[in-house]
C-alpha positions in Angstrom: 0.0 0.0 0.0 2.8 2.3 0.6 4.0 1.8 -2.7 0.5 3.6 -4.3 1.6 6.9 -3.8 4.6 7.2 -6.1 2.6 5.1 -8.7 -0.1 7.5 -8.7 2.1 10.4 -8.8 4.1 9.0 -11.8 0.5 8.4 -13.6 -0.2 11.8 -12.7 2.9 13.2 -13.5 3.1 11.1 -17.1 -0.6 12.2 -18.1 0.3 15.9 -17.4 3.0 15.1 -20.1 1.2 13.9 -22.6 -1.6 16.9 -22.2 1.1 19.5 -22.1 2.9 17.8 -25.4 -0.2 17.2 -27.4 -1.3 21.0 -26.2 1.9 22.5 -27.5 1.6 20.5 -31.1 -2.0 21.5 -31.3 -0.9 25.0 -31.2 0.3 27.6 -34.0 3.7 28.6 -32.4 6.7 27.2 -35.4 7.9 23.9 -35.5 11.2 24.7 -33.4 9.4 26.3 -30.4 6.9 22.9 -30.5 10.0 20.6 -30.7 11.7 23.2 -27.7 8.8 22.8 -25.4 8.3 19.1 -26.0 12.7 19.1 -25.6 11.8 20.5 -22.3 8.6 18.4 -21.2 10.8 15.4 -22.1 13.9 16.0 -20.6 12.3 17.3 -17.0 8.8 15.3 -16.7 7.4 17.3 -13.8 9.1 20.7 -14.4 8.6 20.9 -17.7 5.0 20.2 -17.6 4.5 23.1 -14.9 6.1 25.4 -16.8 3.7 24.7 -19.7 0.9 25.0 -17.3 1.9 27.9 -15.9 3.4 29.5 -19.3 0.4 29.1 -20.9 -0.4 28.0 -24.3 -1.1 30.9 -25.7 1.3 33.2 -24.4 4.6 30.5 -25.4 
């Protein structure tokens, strides 16, 4: 049971990805600030995904 709690937060963590990636390619931003924000989402999971969140997609 102890173990639930870093499953779910890697779930949540990992779905919060995929949101924040498929937001950033759904945008209209060029192709090298899409492939430098999914760079970033990539390379630091939880980070990266904040950023986006707090970034915004249409102010990035």
């Amino acid at each position: 049971m102890e173990t639930l709690l870093p499953i779910a937060l890697t779930v949540l963590i990992l779905l919060a990805d995929v949101w924040a990636i498929a937001s950033v390619w759904r945008g209209t931003k060029s192709s090298s600030t899409k492939v430098g924000w999914t760079v970033l989402i990539v390379i630091f999971p939880a980070i990266g995904a904040a950023i986006w969140v707090i970034a915004g997609p249409r102010r990035v």
